[in-house]
PDB file of N, CA, C and O in Angstrom:
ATOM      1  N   UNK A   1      11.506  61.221 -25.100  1.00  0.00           N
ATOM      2  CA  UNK A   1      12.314  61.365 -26.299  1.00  0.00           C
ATOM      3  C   UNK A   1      11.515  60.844 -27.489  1.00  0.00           C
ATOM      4  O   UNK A   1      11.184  59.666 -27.623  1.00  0.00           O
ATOM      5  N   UNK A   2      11.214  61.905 -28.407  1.00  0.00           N
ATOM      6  CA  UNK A   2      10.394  61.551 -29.590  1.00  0.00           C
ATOM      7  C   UNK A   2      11.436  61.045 -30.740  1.00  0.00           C
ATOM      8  O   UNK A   2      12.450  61.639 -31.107  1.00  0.00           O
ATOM      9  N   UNK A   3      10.886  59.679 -31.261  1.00  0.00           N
ATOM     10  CA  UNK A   3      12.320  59.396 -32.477  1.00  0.00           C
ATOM     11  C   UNK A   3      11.562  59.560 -33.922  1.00  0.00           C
ATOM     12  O   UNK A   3      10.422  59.268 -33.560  1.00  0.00           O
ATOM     13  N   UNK A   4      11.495  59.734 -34.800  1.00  0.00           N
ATOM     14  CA  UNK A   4      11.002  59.661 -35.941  1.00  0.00           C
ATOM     15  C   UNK A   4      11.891  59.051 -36.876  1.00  0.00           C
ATOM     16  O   UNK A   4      12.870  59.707 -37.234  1.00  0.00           O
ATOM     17  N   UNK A   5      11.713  57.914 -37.327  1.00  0.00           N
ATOM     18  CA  UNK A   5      12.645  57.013 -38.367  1.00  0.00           C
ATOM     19  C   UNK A   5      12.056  57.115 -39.684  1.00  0.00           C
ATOM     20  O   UNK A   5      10.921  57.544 -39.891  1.00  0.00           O
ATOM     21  N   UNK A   6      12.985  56.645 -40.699  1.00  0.00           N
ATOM     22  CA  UNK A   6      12.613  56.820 -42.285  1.00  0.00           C
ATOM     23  C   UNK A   6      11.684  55.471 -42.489  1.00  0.00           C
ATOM     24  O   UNK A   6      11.503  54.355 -42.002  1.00  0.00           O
ATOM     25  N   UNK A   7      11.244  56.298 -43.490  1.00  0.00           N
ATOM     26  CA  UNK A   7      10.456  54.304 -44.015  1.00  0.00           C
ATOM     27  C   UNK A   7      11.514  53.567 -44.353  1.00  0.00           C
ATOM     28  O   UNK A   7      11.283  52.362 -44.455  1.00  0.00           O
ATOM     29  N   UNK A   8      12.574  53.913 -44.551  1.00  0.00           N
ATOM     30  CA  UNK A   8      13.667  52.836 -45.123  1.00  0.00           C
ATOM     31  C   UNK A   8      14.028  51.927 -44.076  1.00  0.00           C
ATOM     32  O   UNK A   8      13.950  50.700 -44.138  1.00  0.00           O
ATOM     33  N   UNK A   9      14.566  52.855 -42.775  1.00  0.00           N
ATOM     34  CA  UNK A   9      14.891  51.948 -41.869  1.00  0.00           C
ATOM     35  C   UNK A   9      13.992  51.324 -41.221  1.00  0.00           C
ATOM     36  O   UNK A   9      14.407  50.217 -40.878  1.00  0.00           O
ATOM     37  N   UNK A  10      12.587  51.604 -40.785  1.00  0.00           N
ATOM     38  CA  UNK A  10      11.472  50.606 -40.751  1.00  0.00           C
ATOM     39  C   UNK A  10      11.216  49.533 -41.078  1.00  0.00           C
ATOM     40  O   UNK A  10      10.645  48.600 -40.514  1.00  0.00           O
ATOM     41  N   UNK A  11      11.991  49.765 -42.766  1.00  0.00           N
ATOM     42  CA  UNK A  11      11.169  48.656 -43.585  1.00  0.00           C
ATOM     43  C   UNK A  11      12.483  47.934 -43.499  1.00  0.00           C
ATOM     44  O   UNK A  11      12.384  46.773 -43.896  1.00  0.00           O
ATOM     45  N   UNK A  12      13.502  48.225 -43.158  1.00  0.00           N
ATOM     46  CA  UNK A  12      14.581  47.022 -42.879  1.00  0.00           C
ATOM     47  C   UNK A  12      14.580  45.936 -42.023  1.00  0.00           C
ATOM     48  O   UNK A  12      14.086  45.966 -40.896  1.00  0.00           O
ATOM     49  N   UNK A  13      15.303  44.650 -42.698  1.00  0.00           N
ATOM     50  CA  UNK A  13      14.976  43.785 -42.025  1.00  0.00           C
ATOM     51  C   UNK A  13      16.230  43.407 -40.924  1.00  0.00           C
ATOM     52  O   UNK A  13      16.279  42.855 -39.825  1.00  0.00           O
ATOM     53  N   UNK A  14      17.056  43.927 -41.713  1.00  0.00           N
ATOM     54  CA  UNK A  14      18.754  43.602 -41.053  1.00  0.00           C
ATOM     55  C   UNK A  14      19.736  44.987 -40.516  1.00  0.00           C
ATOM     56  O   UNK A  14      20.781  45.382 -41.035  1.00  0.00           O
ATOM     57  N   UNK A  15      19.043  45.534 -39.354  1.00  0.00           N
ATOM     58  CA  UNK A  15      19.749  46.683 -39.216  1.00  0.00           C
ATOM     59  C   UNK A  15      21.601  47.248 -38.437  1.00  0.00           C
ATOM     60  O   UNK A  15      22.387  48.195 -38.454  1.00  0.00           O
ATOM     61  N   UNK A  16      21.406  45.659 -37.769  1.00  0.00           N
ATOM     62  CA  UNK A  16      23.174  45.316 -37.542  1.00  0.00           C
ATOM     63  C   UNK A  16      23.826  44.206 -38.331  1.00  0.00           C
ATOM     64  O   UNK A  16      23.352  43.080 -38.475  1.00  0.00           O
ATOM     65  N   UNK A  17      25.029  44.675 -38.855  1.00  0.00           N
ATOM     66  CA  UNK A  17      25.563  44.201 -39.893  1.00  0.00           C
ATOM     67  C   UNK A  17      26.832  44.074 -38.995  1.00  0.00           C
ATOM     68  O   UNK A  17      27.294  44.836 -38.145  1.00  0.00           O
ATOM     69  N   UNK A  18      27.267  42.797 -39.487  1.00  0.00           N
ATOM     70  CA  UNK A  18      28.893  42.396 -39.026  1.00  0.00           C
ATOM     71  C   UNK A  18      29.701  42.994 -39.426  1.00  0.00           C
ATOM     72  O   UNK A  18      29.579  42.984 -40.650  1.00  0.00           O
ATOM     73  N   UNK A  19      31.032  43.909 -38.960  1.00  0.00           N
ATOM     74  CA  UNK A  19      31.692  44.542 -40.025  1.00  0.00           C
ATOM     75  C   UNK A  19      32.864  43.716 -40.454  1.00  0.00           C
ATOM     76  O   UNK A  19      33.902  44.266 -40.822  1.00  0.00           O
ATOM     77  N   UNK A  20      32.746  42.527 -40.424  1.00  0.00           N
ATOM     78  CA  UNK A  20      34.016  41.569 -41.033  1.00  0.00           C
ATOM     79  C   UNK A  20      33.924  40.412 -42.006  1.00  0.00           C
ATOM     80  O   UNK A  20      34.822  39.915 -42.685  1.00  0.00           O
ATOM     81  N   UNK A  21      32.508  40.058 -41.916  1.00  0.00           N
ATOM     82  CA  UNK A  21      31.354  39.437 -43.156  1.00  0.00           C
ATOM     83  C   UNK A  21      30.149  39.962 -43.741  1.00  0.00           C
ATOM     84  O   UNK A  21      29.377  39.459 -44.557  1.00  0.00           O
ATOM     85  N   UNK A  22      30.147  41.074 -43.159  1.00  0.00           N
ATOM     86  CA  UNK A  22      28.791  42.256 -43.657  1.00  0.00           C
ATOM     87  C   UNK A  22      27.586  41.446 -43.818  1.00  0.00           C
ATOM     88  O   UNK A  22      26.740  41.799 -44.638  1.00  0.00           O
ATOM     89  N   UNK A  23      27.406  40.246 -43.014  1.00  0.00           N
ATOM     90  CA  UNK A  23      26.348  38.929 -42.496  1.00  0.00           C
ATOM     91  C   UNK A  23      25.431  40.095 -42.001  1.00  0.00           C
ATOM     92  O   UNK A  23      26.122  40.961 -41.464  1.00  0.00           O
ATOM     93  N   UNK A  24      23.843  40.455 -42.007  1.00  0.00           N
ATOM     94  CA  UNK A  24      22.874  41.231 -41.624  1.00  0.00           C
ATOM     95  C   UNK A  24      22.362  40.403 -40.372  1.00  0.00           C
ATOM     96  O   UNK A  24      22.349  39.174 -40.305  1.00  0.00           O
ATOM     97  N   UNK A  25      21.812  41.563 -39.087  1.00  0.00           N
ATOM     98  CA  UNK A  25      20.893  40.649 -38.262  1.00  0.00           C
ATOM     99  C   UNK A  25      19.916  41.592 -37.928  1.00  0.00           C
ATOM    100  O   UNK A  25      20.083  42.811 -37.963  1.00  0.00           O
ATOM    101  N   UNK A  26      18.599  40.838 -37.510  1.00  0.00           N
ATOM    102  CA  UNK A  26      17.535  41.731 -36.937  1.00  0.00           C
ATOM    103  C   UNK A  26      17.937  42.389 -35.700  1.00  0.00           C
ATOM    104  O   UNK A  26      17.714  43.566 -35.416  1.00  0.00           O
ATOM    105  N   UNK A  27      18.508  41.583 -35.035  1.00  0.00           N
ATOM    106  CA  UNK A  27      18.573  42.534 -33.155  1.00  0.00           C
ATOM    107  C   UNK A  27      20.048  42.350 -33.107  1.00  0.00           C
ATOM    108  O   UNK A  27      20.655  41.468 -33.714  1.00  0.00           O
ATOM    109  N   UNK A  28      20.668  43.418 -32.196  1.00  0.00           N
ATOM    110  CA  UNK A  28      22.111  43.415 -31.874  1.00  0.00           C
ATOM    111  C   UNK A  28      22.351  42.194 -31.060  1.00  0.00           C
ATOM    112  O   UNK A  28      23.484  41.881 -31.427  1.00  0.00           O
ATOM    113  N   UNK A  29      21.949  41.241 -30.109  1.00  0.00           N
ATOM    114  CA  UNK A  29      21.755  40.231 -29.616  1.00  0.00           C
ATOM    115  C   UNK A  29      22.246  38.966 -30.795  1.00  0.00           C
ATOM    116  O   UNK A  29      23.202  38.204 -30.649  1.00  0.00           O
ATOM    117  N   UNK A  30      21.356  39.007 -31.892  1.00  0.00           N
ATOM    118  CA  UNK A  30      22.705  38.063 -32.182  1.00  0.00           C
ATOM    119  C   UNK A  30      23.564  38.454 -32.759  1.00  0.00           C
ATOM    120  O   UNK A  30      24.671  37.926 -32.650  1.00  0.00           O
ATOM    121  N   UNK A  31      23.361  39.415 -33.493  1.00  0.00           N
ATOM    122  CA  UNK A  31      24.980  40.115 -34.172  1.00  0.00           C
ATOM    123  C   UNK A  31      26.191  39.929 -32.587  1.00  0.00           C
ATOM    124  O   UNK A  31      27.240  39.318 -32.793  1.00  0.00           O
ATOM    125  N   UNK A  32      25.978  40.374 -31.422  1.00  0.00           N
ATOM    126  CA  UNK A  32      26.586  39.854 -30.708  1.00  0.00           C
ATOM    127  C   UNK A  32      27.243  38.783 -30.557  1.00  0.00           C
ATOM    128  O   UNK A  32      28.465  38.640 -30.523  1.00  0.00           O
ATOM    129  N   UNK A  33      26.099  37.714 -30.428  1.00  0.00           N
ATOM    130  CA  UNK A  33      26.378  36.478 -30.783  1.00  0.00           C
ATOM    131  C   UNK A  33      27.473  36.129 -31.653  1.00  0.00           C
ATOM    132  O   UNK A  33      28.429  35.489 -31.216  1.00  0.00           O
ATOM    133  N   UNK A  34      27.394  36.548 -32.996  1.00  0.00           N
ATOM    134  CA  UNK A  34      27.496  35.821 -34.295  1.00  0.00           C
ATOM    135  C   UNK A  34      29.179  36.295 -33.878  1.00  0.00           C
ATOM    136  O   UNK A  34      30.104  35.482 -33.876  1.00  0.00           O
ATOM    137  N   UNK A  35      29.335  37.751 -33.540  1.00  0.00           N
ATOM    138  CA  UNK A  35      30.546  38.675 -33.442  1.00  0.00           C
ATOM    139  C   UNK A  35      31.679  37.287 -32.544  1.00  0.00           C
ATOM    140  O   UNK A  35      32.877  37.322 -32.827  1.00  0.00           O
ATOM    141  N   UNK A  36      31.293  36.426 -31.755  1.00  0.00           N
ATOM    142  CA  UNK A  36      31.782  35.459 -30.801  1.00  0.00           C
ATOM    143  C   UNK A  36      32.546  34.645 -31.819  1.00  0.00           C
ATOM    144  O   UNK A  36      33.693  34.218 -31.688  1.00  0.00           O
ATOM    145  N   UNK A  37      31.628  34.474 -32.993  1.00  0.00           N
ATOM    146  CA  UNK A  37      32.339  33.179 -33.758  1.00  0.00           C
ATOM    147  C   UNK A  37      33.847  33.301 -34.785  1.00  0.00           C
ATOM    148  O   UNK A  37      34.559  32.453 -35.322  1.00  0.00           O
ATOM    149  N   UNK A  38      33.878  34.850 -34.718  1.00  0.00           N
ATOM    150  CA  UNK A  38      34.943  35.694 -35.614  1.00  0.00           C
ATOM    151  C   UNK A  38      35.944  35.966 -34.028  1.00  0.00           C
ATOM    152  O   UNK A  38      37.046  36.511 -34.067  1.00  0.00           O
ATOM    153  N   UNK A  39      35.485  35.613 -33.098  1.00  0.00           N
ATOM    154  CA  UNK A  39      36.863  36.168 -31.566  1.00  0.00           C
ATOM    155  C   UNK A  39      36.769  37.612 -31.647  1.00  0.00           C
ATOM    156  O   UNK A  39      37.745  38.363 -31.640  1.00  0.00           O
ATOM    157  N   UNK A  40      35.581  37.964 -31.722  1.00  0.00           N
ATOM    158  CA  UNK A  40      35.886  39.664 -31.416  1.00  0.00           C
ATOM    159  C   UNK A  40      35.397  39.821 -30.303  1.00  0.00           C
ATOM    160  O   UNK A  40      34.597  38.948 -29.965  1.00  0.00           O
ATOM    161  N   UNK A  41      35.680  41.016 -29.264  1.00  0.00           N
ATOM    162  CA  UNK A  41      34.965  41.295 -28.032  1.00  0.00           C
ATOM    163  C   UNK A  41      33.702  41.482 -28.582  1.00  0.00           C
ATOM    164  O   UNK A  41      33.428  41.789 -29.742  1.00  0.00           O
ATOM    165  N   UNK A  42      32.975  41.276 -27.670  1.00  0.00           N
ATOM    166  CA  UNK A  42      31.436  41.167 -27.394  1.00  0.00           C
ATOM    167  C   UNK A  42      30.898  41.737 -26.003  1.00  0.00           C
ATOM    168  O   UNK A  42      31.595  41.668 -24.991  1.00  0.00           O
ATOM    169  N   UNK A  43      29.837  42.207 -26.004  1.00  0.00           N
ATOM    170  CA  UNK A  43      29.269  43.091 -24.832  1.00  0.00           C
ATOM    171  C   UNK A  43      27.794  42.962 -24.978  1.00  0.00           C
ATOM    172  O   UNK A  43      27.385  44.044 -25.400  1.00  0.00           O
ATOM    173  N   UNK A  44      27.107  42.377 -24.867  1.00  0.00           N
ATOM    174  CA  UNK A  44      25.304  42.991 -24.252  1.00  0.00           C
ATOM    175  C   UNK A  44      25.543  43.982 -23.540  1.00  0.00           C
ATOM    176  O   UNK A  44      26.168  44.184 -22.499  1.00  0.00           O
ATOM    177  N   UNK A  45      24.643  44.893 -24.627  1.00  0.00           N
ATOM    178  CA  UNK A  45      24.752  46.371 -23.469  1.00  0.00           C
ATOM    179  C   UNK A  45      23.626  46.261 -22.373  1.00  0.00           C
ATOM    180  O   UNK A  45      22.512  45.803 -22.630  1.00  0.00           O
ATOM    181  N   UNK A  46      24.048  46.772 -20.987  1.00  0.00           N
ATOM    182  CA  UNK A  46      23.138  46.807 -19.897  1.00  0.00           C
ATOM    183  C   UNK A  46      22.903  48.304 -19.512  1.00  0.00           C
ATOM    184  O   UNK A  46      23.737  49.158 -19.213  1.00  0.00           O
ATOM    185  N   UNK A  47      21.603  48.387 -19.596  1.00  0.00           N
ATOM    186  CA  UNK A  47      21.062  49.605 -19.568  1.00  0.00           C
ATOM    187  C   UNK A  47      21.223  50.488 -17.934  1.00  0.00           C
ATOM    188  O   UNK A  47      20.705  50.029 -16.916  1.00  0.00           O
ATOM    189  N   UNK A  48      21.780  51.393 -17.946  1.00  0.00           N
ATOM    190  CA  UNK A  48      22.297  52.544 -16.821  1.00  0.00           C
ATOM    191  C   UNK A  48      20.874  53.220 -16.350  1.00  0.00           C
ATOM    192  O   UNK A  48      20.014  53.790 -17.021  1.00  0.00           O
ATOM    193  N   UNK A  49      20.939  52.974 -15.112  1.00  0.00           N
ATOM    194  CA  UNK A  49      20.162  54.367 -14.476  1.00  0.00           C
ATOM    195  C   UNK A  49      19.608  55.275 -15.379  1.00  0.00           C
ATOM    196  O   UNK A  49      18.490  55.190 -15.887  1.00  0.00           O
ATOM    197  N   UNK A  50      20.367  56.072 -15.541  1.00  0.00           N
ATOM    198  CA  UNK A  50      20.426  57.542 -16.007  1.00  0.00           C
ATOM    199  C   UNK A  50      19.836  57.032 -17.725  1.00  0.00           C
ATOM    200  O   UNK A  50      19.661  57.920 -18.559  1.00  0.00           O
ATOM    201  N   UNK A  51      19.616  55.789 -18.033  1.00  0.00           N
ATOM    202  CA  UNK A  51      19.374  55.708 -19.311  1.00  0.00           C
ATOM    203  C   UNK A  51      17.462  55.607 -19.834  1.00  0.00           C
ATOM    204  O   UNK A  51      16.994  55.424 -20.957  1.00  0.00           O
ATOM    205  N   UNK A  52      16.729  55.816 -18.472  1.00  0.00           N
ATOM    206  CA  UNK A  52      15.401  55.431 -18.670  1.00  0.00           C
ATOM    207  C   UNK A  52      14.676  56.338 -18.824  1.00  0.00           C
ATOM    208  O   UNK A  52      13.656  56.466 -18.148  1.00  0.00           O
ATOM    209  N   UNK A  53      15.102  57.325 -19.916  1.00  0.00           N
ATOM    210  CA  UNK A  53      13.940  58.357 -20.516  1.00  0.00           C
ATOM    211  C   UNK A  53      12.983  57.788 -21.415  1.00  0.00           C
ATOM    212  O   UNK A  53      13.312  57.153 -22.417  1.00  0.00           O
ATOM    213  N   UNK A  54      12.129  57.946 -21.164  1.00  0.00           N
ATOM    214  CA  UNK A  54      11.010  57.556 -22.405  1.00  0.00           C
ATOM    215  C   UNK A  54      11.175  57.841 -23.273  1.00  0.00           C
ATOM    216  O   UNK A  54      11.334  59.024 -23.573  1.00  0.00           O
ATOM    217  N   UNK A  55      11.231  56.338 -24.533  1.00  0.00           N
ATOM    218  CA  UNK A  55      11.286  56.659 -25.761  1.00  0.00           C
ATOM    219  C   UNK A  55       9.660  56.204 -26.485  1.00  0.00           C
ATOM    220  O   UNK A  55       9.106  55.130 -26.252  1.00  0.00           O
ATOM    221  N   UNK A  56       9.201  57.090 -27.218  1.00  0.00           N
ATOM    222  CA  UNK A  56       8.309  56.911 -28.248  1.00  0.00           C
ATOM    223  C   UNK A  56       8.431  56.923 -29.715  1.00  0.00           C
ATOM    224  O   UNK A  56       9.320  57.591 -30.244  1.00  0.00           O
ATOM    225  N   UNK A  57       7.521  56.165 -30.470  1.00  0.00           N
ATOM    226  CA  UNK A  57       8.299  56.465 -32.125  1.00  0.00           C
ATOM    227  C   UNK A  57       7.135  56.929 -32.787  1.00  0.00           C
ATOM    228  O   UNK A  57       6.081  56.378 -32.469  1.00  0.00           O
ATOM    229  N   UNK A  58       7.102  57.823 -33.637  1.00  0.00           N
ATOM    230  CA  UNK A  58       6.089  58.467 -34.459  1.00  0.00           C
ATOM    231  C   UNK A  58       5.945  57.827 -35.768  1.00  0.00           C
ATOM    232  O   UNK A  58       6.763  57.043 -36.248  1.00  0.00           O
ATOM    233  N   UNK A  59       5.021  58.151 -36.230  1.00  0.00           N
ATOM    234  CA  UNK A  59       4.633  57.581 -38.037  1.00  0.00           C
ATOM    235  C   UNK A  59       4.999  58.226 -38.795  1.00  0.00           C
ATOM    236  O   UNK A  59       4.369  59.280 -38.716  1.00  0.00           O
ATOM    237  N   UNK A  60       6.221  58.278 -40.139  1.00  0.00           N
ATOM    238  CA  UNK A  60       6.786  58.779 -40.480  1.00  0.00           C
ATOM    239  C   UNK A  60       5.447  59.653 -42.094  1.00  0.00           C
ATOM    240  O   UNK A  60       5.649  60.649 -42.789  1.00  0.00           O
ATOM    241  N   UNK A  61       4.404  58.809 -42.084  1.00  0.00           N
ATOM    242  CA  UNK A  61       3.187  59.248 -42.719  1.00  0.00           C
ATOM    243  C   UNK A  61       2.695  60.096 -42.379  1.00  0.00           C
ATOM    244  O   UNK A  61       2.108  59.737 -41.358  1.00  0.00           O
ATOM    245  N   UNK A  62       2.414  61.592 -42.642  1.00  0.00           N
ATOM    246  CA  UNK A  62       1.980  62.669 -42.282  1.00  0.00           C
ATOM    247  C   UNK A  62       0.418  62.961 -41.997  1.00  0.00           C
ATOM    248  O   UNK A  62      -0.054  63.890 -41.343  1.00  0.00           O
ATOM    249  N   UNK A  63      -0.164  62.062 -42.572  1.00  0.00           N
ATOM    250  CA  UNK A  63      -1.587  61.716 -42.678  1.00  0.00           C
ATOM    251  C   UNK A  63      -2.295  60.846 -41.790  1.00  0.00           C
ATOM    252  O   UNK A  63      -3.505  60.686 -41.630  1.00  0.00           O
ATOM    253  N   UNK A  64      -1.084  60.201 -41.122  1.00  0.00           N
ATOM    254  CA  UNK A  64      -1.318  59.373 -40.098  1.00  0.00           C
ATOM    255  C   UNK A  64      -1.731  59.899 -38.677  1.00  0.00           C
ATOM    256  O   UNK A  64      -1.404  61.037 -38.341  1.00  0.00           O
ATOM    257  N   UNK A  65      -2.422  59.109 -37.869  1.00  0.00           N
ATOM    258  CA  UNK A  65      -2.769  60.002 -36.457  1.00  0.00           C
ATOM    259  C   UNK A  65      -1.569  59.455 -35.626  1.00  0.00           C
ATOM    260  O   UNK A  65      -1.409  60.222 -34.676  1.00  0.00           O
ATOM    261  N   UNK A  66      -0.594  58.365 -35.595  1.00  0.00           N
ATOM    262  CA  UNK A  66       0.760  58.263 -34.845  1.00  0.00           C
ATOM    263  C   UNK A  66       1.530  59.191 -35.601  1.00  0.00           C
ATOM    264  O   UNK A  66       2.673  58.848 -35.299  1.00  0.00           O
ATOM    265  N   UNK A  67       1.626  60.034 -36.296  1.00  0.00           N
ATOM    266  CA  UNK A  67       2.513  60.808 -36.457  1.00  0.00           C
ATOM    267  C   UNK A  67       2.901  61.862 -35.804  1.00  0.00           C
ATOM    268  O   UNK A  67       3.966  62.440 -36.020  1.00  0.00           O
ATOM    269  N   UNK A  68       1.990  62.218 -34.883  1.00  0.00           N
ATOM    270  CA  UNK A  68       1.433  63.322 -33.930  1.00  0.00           C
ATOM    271  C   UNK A  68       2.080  62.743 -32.542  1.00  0.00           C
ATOM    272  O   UNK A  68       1.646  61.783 -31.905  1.00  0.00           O
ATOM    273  N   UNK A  69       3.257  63.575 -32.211  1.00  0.00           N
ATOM    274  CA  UNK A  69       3.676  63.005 -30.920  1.00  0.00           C
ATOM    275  C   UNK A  69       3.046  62.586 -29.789  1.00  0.00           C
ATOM    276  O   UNK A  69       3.443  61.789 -28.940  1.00  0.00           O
ATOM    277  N   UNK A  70       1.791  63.340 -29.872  1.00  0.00           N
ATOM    278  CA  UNK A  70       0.927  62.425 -28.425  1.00  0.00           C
ATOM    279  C   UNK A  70       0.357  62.006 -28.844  1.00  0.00           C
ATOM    280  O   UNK A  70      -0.738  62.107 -28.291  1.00  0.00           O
ATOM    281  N   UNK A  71       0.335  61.307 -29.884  1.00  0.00           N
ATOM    282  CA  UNK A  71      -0.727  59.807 -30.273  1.00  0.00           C
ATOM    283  C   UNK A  71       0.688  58.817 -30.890  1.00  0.00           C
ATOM    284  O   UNK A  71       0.296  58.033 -31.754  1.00  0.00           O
ATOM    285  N   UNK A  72       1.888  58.734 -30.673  1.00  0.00           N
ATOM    286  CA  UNK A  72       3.139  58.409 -30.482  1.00  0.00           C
ATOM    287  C   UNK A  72       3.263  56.492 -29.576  1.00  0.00           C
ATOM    288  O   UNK A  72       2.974  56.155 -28.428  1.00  0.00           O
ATOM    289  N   UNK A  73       3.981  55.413 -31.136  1.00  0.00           N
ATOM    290  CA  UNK A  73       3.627  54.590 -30.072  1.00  0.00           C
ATOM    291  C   UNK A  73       5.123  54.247 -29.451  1.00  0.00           C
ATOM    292  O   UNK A  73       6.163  54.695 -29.933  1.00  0.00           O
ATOM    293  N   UNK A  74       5.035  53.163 -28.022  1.00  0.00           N
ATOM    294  CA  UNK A  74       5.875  53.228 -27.401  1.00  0.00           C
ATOM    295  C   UNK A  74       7.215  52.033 -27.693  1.00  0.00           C
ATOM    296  O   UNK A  74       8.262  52.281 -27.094  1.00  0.00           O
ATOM    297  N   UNK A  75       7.188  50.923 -28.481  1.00  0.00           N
ATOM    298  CA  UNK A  75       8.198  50.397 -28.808  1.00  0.00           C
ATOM    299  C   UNK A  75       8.620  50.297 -30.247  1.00  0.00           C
ATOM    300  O   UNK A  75       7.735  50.359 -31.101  1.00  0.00           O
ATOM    301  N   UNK A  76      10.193  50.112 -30.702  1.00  0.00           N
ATOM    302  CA  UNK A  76      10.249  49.901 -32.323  1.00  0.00           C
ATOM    303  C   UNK A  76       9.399  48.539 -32.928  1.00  0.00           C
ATOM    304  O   UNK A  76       9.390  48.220 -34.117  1.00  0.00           O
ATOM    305  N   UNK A  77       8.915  48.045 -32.180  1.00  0.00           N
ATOM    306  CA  UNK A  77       8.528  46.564 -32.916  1.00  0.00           C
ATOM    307  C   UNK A  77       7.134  46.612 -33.388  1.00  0.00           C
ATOM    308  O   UNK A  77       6.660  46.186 -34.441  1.00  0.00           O
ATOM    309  N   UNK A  78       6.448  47.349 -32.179  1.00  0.00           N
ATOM    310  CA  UNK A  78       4.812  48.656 -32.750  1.00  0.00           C
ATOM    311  C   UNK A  78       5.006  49.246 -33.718  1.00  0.00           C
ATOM    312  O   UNK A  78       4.434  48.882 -34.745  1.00  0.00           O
ATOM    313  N   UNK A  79       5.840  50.314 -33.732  1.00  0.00           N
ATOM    314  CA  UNK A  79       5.864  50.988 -35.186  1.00  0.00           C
ATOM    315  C   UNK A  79       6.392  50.596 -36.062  1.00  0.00           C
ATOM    316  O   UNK A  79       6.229  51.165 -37.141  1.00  0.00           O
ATOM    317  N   UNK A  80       7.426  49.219 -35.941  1.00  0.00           N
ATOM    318  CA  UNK A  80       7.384  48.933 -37.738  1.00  0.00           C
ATOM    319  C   UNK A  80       6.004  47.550 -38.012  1.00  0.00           C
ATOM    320  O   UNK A  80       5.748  46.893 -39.021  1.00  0.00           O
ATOM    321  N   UNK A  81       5.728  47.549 -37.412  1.00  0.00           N
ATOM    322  CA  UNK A  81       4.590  46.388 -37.741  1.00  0.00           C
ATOM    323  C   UNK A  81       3.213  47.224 -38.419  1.00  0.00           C
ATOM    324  O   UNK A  81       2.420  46.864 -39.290  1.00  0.00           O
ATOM    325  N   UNK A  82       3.324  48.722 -37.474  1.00  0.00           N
ATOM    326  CA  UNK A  82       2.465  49.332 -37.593  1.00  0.00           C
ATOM    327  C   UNK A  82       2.433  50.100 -39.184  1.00  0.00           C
ATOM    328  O   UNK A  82       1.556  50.222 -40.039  1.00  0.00           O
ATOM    329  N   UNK A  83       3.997  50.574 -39.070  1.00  0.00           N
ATOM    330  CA  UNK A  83       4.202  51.416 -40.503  1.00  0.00           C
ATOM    331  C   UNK A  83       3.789  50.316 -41.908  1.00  0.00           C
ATOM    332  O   UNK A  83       3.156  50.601 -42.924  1.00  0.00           O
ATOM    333  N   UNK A  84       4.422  48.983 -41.496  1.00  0.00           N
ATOM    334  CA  UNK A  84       4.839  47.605 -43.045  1.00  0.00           C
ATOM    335  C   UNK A  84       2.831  47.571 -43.225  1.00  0.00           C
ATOM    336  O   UNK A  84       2.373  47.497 -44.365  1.00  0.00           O
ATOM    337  N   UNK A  85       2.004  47.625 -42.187  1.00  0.00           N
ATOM    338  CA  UNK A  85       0.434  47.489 -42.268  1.00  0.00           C
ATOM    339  C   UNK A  85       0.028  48.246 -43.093  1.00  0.00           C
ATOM    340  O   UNK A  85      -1.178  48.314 -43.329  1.00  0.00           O
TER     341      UNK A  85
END
């Protein structure tokens, strides 16, 4: 599964947001967390079988050689470190 993201959301730092203090977090892990201190259900999602297709992320730079699905890297934390470089 090829994903191609905007530079916007790349370049974000806070992509889960609380929806009851609109408080920003980097990973759903603690927005999870944080979701505990307001008494809302909470869930860590656990990843299914059927859920282990390969994901890769491309360079949203056209000029770039990761932009090219088989030169495609393999986690989000690679390509935004890679894209903010």
């Amino acid at each position: 599964e090829v994903i191609a993201l905007s530079p916007k959301t790349l370049m974000a730092t806070n992509r889960f947001i609380c929806e009851i203090c609109n408080k920003g977090f980097q990973r759903d892990q603690n927005l999870q967390l944080h979701r505990r201190g307001h008494n809302l259900p909470w869930k860590l999602r656990q990843r299914s079988s059927k859920d282990v297709r390969k994901r890769v992320y491309v360079c949203p730079e056209p000029s770039c050689v990761h932009h090219d699905p088989s030169r495609a890297l393999g986690d989000l934390t690679g390509i935004k470190k890679h894209f903010c470089r």
